[in-house]
N, C-alpha and C positions, 0 to 999 in steps of 0.2 A: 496434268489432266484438266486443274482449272481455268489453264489458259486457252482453251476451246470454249468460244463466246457463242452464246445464244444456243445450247443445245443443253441446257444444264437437267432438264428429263433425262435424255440419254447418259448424262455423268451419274447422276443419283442412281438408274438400272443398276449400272457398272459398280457404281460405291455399295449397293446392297448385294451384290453377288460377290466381291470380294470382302465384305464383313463376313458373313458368310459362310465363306470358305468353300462356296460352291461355283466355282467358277464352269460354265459349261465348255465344254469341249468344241461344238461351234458356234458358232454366233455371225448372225446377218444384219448388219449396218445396212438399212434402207434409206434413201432420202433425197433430194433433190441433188444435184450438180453439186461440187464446191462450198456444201456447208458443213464441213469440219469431220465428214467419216472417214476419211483416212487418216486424218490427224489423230482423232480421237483412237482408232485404231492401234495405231502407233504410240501413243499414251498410256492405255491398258497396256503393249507389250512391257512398256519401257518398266512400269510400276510394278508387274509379277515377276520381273526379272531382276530387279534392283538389290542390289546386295544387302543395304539399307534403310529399307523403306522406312517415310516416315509418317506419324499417326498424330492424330493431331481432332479437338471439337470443332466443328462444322460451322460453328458461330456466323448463323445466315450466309455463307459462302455456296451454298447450295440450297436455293429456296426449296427446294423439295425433300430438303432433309431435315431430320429436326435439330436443332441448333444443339443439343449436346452429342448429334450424330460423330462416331468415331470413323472420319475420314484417311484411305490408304492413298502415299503419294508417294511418286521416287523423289531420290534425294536428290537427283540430277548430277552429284560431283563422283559417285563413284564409276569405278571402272566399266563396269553393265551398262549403268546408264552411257557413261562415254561414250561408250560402243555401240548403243543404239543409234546416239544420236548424230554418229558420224557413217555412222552407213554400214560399220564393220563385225557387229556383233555375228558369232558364230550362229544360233541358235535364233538371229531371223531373218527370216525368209519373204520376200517381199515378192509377189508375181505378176506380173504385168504384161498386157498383149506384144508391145514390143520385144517380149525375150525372143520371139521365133527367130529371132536374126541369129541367134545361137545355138537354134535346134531346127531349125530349116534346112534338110538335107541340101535342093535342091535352088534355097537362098533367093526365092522366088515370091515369097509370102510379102503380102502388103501390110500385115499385121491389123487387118481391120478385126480379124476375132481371135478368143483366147482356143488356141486348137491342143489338140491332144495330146501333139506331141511338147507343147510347153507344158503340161497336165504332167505330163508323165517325167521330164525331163527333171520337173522342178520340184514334185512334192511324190507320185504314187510309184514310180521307175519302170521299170521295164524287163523284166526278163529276158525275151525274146530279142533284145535288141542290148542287153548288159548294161540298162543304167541301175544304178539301186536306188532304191525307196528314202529318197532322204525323212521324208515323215517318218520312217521306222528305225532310224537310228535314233542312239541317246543322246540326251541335250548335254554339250560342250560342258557348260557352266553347273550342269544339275538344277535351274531352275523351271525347268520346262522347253517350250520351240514353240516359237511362233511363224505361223504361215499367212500372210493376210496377200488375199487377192484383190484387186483392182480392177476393179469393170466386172465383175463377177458374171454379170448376166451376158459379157461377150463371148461364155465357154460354150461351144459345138457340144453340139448331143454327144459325142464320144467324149470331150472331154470331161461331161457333168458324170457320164454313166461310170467314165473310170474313179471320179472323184467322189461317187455315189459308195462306193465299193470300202473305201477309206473309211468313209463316216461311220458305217453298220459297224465298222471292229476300231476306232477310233486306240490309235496308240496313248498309256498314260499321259499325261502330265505335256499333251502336244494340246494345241491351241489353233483351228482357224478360223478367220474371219473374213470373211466374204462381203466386201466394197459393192455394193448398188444401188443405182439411180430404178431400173427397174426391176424386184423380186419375182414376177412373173413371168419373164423368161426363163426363171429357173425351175427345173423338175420340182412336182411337189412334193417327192419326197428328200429331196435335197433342202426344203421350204421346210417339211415336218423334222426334220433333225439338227434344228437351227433354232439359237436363240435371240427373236427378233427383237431388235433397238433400233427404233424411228427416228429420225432428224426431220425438223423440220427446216424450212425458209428460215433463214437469221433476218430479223427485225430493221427497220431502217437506221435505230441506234446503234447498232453496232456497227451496218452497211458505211454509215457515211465516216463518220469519226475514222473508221479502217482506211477507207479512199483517199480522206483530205491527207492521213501519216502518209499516203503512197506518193504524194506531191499534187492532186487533185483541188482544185479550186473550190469553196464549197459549194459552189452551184454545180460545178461538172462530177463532182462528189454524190451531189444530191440524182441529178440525173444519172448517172451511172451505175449506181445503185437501182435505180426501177429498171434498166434495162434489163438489169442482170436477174430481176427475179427474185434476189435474196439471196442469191450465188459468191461470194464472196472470191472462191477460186476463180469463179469466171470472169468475175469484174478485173479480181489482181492478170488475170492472163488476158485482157483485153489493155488494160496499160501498159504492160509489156509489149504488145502487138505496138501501138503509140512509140514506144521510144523503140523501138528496131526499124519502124519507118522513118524517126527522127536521125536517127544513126547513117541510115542510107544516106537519106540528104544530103545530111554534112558531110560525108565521104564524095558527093558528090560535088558540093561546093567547094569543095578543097581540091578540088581538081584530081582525085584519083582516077587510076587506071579501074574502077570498079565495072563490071559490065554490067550489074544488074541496073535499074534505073525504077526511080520511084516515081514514074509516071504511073505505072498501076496500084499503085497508093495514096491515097487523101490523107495527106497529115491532120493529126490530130484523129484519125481510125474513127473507130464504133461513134465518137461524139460528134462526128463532123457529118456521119452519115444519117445521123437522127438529125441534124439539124438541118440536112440537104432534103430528107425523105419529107422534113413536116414542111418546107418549103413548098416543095412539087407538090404535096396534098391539098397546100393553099392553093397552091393555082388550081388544081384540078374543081376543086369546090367554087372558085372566082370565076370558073369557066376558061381560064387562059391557060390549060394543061388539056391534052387529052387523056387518055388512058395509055396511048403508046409510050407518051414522055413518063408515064410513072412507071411502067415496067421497066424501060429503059434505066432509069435511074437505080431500080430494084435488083437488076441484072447487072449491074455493074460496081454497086456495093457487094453482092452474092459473092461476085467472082473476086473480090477483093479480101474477102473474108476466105474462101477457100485459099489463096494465096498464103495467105497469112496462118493459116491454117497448116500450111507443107510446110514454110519456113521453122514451122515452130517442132514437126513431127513428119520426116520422110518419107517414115510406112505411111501416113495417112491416106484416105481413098481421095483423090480429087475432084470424083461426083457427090461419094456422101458428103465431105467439107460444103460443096458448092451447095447442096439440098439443104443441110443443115443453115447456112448461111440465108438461103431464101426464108427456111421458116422464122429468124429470127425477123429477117426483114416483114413479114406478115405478121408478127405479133407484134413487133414497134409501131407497124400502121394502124391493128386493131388498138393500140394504146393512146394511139395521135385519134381516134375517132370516139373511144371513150372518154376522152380528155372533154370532148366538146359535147360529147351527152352530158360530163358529171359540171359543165360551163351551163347548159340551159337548166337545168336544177337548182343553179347555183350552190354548188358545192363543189367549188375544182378543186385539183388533186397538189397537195404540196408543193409536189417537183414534178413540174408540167411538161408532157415534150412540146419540143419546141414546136413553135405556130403562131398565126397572126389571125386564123379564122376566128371566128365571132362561132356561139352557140350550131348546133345542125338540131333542124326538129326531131323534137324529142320520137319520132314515129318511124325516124330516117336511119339514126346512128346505128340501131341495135341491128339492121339489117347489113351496113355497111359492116360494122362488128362480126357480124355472123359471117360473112363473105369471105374477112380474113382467118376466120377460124378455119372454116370450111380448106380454105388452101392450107394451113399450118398441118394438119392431119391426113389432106392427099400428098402433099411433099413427102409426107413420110410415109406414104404407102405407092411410091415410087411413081409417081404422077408422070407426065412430061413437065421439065421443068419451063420452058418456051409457052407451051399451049398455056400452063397454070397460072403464067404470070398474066400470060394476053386476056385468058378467059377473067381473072379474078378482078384485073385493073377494069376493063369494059365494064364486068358489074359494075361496080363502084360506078363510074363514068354517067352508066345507063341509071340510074338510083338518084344521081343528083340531079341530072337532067330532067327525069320524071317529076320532082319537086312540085 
């Protein structure tokens, strides 16, 4: 559990609920992308379920705890633990939108959302259809069952309603926990029979130091890390995206019979695109960019990122990937434009995105800034992706021109 960096509030929750002895029956991990709630998740199972748990003073290892706090940890060598952490323990249960490939009559599902029938398949069963309630059987081991869902707030109103149903009569000594980036897709009364643990952003300290182990340069470490937000999973899953473009390559260089071709990939990924994106921003600000060449370049990163994006997960949608991808693209721009507001203040930002422009008046950036926001929140309210890039570069265009 203590090897979960930068969330150590949400570990001390967890360490006082199992002092305790009151562990809640559900519980809602909220938090951004990739900073450690399913890990963390999977830590609590590992630790209620250990044959051996070991106990141990707190000796500043949890600043939130008092240093003669009596902290509960697994021991990692017993058989429970094993089992957890090879994937094979009876009594967990791990749910995730991709299952429908195994409960899709019909094998038609793109698996963008968690639907009923994986609801039902996986944790509350079926009657009418003869699966049974694996929640209502007894735990293998005698230690309890764990159910931890992933992407929680992707579950369809049938699936929340069925999983609604579970809560009110919660069987003994079973355990779920519900993975979210957002809580308020989920019913509130699914929200009121939950015990919520917040994660926040993990800190640059931890961000970078993680990147440079992953083989990261510490400057592409350092940028990589702001990209990501504080996302650690998503930094780690954007390196990954890097060497399976580097992979093609050399499958290519070597003269295989490979068909795919990484012409629609820019080696070196997400870092090569920031440094392409703050390039064209230069010109556009220099005047030797229009607005068409910055969309262009936006659409084309987009579409690189949705790629990469199906490489990585088949079910994926190929429009939401591609939207998703534009909005990252419009919050890297609004980053490349606050870089040069916090340059005329003189206070620039550690790990800069890349650029060579000089200061923008301080009266100019925040509208530029706000333009990009403005598109990061119609992308996701299903904009035209074409009209949003042409309409959003123009501002910009039209904004420095006015000057």
């Amino acid at each position: 559990m203590l090897s979960v960096q930068g969330q150590s509030r949400a570990i001390a929750q967890l360490q006082r609920s199992l002092a305790a002895g009151r562990l809640a029956s559900t519980w809602l991990f909220s938090g951004p992308q990739g900073v450690g709630k399913f890990t963390l998740a999977m830590e609590l199972a590992r630790t209620v379920m250990c044959d051996k748990p070991l106990r141990g003073k707190n000796g500043g290892r949890v600043p939130q705890l008092p240093g003669d706090f009596v902290l509960t940890l697994p021991c990692g060598v017993c058989e429970s633990c094993r089992a957890v952490a090879s994937g094979g323990h009876p009594d967990m249960h791990i749910i995730t939108r991709q299952l429908i490939r195994y409960h899709d009559k019909g094998g038609k599902s793109k698996g963008t959302t968690l639907s009923i029938d994986v609801i039902r398949g996986e944790i509350t069963g079926d009657q009418a259809e003869g699966k049974e309630a694996k929640i209502a059987k007894r735990a293998f081991r005698g230690r309890g069952k764990f159910f931890i869902i992933d992407e929680a707030d992707l579950m369809e109103g049938q699936a929340q309603n069925a999983l609604l149903k579970t809560l009110e009569e919660p069987p003994p000594e079973t355990y779920l926990i519900l993975v979210t980036t957002s809580p308020g897709e989920l019913l509130s009364t699914i929200r009121s029979r939950s015990q919520l643990v917040e994660f926040g952003e993990l800190p640059e300290g931890v961000m970078v130091p993680a990147l440079a182990e992953a083989g990261l340069s510490a400057a592409d470490a350092a940028l990589m890390g702001r990209l990501a937000r504080g996302s650690l999973g998503r930094a780690l899953r954007w390196i990954e995206d890097i060497r399976v473009i580097e992979k093609k390559k050399a499958r290519e260089g070597g003269g295989g019979d490979d068909e795919e071709t990484t012409d629609k990939y820019t080696p070196e990924g997400i870092l090569a695109w920031a440094r392409e994106l703050g390039a064209v921003l230069d010109r556009l600000v220099a005047g030797r960019n229009g607005a068409s060449d910055v969309a262009g370049v936006m659409a084309k990163f987009a579409g690189e990122f949705a790629g990469l994006a199906l490489e990585r997960d088949k079910l994926a949608s190929a429009d939401r990937a591609k939207r998703d991808g534009i909005q990252l693209l419009m919050a890297m721009a609004g980053e490349w434009f606050a870089d040069r507001l916090r340059q005329g203040f003189g206070v620039p930002y550690g790990a800069a995105m890349p650029g060579e422009s000089g200061a923008l008046d301080s009266r100019l950036a925040p509208q530029l800034i706000a333009a990009a926001r403005e598109a990061e929140w119609q992308i996701d309210m299903n904009a035209n992706d074409k009209i949003l890039l042409a309409a959003t570069t123009t501002r910009w265009e039209m904004l420095l021109r006015e000057k």
